[in-house]
The first five atom37 places (N, CA, C, CB, O) and aatype in JSON, in Angstrom:
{
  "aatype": [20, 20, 20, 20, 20, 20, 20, 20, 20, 20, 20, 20, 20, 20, 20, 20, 20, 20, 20, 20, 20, 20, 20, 20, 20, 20, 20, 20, 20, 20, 20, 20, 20, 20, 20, 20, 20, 20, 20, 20, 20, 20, 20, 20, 20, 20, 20, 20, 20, 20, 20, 20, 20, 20, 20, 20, 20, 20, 20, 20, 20, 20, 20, 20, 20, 20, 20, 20, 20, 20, 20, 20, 20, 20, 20, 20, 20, 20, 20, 20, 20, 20, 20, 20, 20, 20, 20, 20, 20, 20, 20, 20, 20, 20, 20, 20, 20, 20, 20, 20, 20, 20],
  "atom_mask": [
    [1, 1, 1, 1, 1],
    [1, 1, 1, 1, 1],
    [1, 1, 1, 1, 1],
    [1, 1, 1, 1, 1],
    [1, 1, 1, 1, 1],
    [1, 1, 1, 1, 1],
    [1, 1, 1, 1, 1],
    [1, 1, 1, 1, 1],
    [1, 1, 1, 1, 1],
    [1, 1, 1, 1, 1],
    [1, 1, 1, 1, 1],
    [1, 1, 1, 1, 1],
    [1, 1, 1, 1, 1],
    [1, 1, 1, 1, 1],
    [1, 1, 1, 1, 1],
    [1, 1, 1, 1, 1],
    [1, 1, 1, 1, 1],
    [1, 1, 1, 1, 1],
    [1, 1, 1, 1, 1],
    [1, 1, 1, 1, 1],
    [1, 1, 1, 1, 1],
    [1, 1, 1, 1, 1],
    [1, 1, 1, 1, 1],
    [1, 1, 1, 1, 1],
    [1, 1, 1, 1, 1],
    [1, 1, 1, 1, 1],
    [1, 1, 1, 1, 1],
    [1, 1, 1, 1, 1],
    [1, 1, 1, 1, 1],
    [1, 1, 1, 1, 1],
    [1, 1, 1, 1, 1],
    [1, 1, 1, 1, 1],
    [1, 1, 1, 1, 1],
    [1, 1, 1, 1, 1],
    [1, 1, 1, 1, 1],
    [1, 1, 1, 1, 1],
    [1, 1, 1, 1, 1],
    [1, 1, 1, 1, 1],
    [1, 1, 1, 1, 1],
    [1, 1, 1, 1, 1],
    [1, 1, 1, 1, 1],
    [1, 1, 1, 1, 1],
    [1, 1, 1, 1, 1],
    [1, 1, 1, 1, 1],
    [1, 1, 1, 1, 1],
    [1, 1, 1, 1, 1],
    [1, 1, 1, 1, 1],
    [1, 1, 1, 1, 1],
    [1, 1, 1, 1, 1],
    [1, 1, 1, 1, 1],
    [1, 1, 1, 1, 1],
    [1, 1, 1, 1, 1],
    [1, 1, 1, 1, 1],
    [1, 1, 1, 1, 1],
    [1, 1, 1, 1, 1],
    [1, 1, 1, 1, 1],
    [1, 1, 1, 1, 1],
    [1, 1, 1, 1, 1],
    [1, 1, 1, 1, 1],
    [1, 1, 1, 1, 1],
    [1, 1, 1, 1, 1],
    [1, 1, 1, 1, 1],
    [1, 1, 1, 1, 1],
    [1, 1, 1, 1, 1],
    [1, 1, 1, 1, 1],
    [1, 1, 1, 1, 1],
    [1, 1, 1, 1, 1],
    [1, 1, 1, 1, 1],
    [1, 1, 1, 1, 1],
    [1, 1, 1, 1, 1],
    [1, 1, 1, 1, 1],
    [1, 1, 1, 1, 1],
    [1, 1, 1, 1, 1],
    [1, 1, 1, 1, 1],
    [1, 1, 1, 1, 1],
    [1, 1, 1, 1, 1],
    [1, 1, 1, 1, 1],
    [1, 1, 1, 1, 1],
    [1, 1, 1, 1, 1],
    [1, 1, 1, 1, 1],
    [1, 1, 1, 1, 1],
    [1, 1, 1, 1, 1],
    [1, 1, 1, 1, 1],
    [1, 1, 1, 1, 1],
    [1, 1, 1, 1, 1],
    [1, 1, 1, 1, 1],
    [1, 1, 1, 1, 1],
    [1, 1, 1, 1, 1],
    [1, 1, 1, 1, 1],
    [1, 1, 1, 1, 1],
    [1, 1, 1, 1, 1],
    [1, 1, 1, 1, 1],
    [1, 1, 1, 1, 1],
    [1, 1, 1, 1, 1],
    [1, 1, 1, 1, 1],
    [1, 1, 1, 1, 1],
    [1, 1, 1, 1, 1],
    [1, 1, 1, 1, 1],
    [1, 1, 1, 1, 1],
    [1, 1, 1, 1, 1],
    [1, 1, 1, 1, 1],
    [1, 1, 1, 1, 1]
  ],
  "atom_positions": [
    [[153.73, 169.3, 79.32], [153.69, 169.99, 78.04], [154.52, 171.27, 78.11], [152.24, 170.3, 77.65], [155.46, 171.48, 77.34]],
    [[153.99, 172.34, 79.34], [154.67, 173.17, 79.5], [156.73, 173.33, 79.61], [153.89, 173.42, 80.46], [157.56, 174.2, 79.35]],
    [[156.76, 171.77, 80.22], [158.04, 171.5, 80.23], [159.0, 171.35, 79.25], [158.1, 170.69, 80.74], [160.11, 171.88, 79.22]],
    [[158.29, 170.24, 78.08], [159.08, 170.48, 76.84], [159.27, 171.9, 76.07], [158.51, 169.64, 75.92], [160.32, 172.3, 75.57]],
    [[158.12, 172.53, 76.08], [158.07, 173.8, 75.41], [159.78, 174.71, 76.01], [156.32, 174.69, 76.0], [160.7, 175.05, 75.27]],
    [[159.71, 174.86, 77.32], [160.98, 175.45, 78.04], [162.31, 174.69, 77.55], [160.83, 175.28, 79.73], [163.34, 175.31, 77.31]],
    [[162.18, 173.21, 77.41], [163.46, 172.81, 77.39], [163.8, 172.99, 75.79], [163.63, 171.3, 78.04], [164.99, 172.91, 75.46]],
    [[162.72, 173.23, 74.72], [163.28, 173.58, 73.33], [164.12, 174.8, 73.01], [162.21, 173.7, 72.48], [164.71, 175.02, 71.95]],
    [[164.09, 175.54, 74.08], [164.75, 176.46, 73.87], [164.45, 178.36, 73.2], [165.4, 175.67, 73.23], [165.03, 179.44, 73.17]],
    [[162.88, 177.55, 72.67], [162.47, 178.8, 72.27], [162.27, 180.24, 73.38], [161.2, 178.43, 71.64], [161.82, 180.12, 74.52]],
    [[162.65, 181.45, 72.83], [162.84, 182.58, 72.93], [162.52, 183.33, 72.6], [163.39, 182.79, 72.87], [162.7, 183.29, 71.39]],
    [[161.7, 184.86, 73.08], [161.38, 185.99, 72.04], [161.79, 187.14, 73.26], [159.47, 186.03, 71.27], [161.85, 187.04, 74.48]],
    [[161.99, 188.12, 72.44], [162.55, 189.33, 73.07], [163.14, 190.64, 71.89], [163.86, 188.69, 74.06], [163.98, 190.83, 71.01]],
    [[162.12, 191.26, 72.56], [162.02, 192.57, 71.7], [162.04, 194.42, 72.15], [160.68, 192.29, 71.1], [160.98, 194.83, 72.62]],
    [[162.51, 194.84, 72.09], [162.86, 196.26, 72.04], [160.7, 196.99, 72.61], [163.72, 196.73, 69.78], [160.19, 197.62, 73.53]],
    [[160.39, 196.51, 71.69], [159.19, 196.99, 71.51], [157.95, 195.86, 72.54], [159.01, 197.02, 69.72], [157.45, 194.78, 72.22]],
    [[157.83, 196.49, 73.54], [156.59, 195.68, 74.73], [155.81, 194.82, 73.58], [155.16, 197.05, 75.78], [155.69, 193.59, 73.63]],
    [[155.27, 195.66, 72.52], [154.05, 194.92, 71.76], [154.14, 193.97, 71.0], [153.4, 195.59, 71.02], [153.17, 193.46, 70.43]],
    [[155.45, 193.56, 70.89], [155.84, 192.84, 70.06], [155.65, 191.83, 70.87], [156.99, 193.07, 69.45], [154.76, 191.0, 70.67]],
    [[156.82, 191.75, 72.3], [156.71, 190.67, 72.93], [155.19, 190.08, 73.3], [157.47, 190.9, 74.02], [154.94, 188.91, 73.02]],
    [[153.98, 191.12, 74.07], [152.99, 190.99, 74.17], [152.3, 190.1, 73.13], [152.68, 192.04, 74.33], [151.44, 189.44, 73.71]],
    [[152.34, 189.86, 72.02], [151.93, 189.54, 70.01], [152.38, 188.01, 70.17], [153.29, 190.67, 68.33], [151.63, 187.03, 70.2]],
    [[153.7, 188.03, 70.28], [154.42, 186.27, 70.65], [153.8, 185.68, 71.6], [156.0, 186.13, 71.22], [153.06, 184.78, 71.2]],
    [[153.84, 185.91, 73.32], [153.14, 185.46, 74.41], [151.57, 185.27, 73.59], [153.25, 186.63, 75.8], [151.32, 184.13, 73.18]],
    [[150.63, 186.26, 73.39], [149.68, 185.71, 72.65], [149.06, 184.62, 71.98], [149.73, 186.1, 72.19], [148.16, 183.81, 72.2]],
    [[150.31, 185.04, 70.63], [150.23, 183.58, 69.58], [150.44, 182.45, 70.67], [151.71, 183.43, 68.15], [149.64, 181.53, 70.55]],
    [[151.38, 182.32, 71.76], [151.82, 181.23, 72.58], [150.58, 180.75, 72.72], [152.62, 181.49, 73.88], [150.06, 179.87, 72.03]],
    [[149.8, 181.67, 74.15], [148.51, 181.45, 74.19], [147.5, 180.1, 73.42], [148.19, 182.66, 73.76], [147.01, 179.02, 73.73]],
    [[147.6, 181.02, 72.28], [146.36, 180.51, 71.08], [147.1, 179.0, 71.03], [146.31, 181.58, 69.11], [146.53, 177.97, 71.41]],
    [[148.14, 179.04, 70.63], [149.04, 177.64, 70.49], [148.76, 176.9, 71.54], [150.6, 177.78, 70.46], [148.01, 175.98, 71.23]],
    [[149.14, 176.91, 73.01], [148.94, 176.05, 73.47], [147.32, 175.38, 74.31], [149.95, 176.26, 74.02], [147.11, 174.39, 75.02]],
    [[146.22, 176.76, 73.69], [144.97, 176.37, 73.96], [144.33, 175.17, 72.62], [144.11, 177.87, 74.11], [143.22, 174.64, 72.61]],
    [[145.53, 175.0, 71.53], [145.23, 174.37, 70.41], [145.41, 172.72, 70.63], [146.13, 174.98, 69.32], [144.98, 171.8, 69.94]],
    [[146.29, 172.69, 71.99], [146.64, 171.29, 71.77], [145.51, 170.98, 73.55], [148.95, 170.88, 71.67], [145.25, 171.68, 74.53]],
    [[145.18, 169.67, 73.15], [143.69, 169.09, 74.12], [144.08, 167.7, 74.49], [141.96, 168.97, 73.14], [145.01, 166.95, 74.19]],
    [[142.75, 167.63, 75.45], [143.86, 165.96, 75.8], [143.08, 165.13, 75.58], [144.54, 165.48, 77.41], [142.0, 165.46, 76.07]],
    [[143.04, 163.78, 74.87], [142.35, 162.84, 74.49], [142.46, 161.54, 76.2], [143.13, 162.35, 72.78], [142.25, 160.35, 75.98]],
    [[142.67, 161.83, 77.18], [142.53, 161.27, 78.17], [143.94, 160.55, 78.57], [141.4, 160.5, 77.99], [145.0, 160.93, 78.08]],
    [[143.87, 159.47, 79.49], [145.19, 159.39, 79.67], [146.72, 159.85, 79.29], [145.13, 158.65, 79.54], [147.67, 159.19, 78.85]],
    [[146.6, 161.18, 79.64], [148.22, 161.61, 79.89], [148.22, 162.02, 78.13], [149.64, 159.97, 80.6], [149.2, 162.55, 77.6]],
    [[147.0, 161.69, 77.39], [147.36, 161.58, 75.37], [147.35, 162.92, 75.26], [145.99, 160.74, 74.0], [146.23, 163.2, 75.67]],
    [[147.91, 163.98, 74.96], [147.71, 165.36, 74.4], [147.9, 165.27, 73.27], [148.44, 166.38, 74.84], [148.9, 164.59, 73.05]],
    [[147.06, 165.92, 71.68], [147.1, 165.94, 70.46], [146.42, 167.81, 69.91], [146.17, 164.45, 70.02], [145.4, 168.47, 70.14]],
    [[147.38, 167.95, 69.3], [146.95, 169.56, 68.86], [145.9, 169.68, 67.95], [148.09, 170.37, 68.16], [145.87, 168.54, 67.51]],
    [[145.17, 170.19, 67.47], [144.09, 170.56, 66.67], [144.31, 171.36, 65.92], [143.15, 170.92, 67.17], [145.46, 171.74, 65.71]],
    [[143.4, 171.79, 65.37], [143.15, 173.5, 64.47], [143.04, 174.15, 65.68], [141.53, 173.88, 63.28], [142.9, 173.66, 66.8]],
    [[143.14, 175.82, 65.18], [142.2, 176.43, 66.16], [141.4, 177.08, 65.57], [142.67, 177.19, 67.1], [141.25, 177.06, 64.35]],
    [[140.66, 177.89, 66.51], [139.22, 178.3, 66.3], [138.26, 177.5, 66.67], [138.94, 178.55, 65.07], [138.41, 176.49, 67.37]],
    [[136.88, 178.06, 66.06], [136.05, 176.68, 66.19], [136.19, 175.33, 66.05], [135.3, 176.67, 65.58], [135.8, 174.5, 66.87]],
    [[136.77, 175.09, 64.94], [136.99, 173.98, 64.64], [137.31, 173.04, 65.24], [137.49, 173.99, 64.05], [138.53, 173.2, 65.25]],
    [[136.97, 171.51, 66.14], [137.79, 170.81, 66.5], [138.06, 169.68, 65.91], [137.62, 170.68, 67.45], [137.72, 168.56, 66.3]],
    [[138.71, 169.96, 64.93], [139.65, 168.41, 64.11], [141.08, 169.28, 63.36], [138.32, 167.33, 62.28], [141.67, 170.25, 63.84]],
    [[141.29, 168.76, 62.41], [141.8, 169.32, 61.29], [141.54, 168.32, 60.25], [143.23, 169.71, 61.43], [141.04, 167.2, 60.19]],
    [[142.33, 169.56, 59.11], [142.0, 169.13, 57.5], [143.55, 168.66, 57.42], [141.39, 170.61, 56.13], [144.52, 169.32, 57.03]],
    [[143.5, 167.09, 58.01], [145.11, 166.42, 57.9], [145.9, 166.56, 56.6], [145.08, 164.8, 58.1], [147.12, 166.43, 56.65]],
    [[145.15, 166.88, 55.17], [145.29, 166.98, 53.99], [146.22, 168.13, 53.36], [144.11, 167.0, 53.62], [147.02, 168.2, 52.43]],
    [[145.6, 169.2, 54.57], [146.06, 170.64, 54.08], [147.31, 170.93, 55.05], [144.74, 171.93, 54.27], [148.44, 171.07, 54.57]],
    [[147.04, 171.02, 56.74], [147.34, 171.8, 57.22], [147.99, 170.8, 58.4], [146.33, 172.82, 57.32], [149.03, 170.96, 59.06]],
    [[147.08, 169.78, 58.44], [147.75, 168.43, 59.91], [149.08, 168.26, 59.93], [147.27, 166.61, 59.76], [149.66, 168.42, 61.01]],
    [[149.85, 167.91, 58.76], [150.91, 167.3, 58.66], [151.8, 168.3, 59.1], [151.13, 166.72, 57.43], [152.71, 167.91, 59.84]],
    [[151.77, 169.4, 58.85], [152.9, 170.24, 58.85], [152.59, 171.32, 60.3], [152.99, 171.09, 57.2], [153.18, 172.12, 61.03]],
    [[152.13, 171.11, 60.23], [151.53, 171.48, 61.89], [152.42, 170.76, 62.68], [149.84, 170.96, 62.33], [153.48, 171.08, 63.22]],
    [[151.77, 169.68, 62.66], [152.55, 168.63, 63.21], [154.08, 168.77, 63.45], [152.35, 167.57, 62.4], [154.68, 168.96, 64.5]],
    [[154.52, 168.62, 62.25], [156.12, 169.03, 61.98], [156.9, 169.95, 62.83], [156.25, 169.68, 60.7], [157.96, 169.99, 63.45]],
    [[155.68, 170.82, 62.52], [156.61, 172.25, 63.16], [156.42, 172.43, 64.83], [155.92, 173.95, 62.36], [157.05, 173.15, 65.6]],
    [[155.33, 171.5, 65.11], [155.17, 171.06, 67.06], [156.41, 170.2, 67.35], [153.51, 169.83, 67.6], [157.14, 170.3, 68.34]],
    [[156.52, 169.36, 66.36], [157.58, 168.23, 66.71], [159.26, 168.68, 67.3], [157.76, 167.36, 65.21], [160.11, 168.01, 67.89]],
    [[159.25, 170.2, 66.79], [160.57, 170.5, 67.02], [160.48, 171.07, 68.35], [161.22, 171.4, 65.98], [161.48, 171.09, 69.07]],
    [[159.23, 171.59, 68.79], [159.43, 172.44, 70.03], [158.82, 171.45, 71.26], [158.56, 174.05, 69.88], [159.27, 171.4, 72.4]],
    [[157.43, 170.53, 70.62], [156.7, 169.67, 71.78], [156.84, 168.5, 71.02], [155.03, 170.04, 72.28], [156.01, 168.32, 70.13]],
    [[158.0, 167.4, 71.26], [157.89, 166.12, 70.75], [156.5, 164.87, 71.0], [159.13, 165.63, 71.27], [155.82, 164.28, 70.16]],
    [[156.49, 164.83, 72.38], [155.56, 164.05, 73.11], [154.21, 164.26, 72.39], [155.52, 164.47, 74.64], [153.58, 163.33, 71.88]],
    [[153.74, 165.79, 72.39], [152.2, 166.0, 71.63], [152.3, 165.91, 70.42], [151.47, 167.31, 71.77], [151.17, 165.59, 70.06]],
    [[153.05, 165.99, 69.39], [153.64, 166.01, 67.93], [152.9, 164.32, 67.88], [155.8, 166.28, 67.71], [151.82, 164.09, 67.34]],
    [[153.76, 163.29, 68.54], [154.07, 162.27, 68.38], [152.63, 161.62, 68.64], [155.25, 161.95, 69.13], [152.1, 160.86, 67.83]],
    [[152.12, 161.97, 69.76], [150.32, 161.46, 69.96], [149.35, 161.94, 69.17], [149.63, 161.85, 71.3], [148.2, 161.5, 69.15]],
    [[149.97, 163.25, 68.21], [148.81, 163.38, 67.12], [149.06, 162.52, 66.04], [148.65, 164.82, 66.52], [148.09, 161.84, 65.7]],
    [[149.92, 162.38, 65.52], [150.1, 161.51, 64.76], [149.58, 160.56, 64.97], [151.01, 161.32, 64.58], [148.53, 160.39, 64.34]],
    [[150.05, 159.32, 66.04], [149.55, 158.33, 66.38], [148.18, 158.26, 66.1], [149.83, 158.15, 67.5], [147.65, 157.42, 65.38]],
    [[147.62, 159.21, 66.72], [146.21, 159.14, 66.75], [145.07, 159.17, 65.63], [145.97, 160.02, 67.46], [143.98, 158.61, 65.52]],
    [[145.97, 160.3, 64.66], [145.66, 160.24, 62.98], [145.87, 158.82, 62.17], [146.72, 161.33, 62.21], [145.23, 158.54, 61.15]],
    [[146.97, 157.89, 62.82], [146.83, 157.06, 62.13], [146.41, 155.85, 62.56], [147.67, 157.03, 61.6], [146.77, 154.75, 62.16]],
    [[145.36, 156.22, 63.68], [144.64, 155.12, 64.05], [143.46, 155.31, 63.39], [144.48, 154.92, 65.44], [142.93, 154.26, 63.02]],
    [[142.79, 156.48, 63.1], [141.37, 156.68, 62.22], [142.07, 157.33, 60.79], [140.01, 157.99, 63.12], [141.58, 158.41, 60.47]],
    [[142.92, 156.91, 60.08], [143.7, 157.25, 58.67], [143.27, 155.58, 57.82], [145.9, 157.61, 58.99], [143.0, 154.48, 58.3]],
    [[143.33, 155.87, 57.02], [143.52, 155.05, 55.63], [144.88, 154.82, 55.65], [143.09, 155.82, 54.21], [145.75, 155.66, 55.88]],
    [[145.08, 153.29, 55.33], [146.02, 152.73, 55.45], [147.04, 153.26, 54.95], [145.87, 151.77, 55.17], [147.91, 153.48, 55.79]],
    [[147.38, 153.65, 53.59], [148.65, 154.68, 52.89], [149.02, 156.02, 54.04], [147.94, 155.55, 51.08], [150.2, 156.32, 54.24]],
    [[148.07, 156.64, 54.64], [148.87, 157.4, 55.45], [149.66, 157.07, 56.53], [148.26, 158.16, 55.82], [150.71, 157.63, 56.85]],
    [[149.0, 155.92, 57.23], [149.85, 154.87, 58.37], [150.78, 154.5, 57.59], [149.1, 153.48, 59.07], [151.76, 155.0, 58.13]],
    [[151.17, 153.94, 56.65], [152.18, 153.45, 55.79], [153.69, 155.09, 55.99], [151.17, 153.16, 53.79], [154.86, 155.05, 56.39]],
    [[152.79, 156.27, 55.47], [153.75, 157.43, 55.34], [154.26, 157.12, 56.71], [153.12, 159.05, 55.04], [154.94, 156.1, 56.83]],
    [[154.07, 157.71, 57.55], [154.28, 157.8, 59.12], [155.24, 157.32, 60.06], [153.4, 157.36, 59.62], [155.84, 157.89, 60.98]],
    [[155.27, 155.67, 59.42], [155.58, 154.79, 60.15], [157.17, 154.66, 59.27], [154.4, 153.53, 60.25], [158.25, 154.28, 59.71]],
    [[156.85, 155.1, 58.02], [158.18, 155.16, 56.79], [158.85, 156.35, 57.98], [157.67, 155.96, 54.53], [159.6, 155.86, 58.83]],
    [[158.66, 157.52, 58.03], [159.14, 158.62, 59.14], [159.75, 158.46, 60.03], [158.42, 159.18, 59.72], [160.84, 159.03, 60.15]],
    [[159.28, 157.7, 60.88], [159.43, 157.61, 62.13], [160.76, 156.75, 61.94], [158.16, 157.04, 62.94], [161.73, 157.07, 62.62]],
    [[160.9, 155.39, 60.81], [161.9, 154.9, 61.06], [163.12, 155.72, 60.11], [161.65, 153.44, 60.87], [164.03, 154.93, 59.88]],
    [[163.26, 156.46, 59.78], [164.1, 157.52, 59.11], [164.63, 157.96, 59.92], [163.63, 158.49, 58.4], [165.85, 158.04, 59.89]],
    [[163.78, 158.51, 61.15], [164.15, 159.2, 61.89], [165.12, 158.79, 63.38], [163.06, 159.72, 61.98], [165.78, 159.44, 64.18]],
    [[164.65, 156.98, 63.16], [165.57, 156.61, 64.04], [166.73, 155.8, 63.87], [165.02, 156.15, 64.81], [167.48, 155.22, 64.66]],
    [[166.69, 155.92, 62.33], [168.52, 155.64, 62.07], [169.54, 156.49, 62.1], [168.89, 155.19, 60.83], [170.68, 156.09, 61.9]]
  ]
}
């Protein structure tokens, strides 16, 4: 996990310690967000208490925005949403995925 994160390329660097300190943080919170459903499966969550998400509001685009930095965990939440999803959202997903590989 840690590996993809490095090879995306992301970067922060700031003039001001507290700033950088603020990013490393959020990192933190971020990567205590994503958990492992057992074999090798890592899938991100909400954070906080909460352990699911509201796929409605906040899953999808979550998602999205993991996908650019952690493909592998992006890709097993999904999966995994659309193994306990209603069929129209497996339908979205799977429309995606092949978009994405033409």
């Amino acid at each position: 996990m840690l590996q993809q994160w490095n090879v995306s390329g992301v970067k922060f660097a700031a003039s001001a310690e507290n700033l950088e300190d603020t990013y490393y943080s959020a990192l933190q919170k971020l990567l205590a967000c994503i958990k492992s459903m057992g074999e090798d499966k890592l899938i991100l969550l909400e954070g906080g208490s909460y352990l699911g998400c509201w796929l409605e509001s906040t899953g999808t685009i979550n998602d999205e925005l993991l996908s650019r930095l952690n493909p592998s965990v992006s890709e097993t939440t999904f999966l995994i949403r659309c193994h306990y999803c209603k069929p129209s959202y497996v339908k979205l997903v799977l429309h995606i995925k092949k978009a994405d590989a033409v």
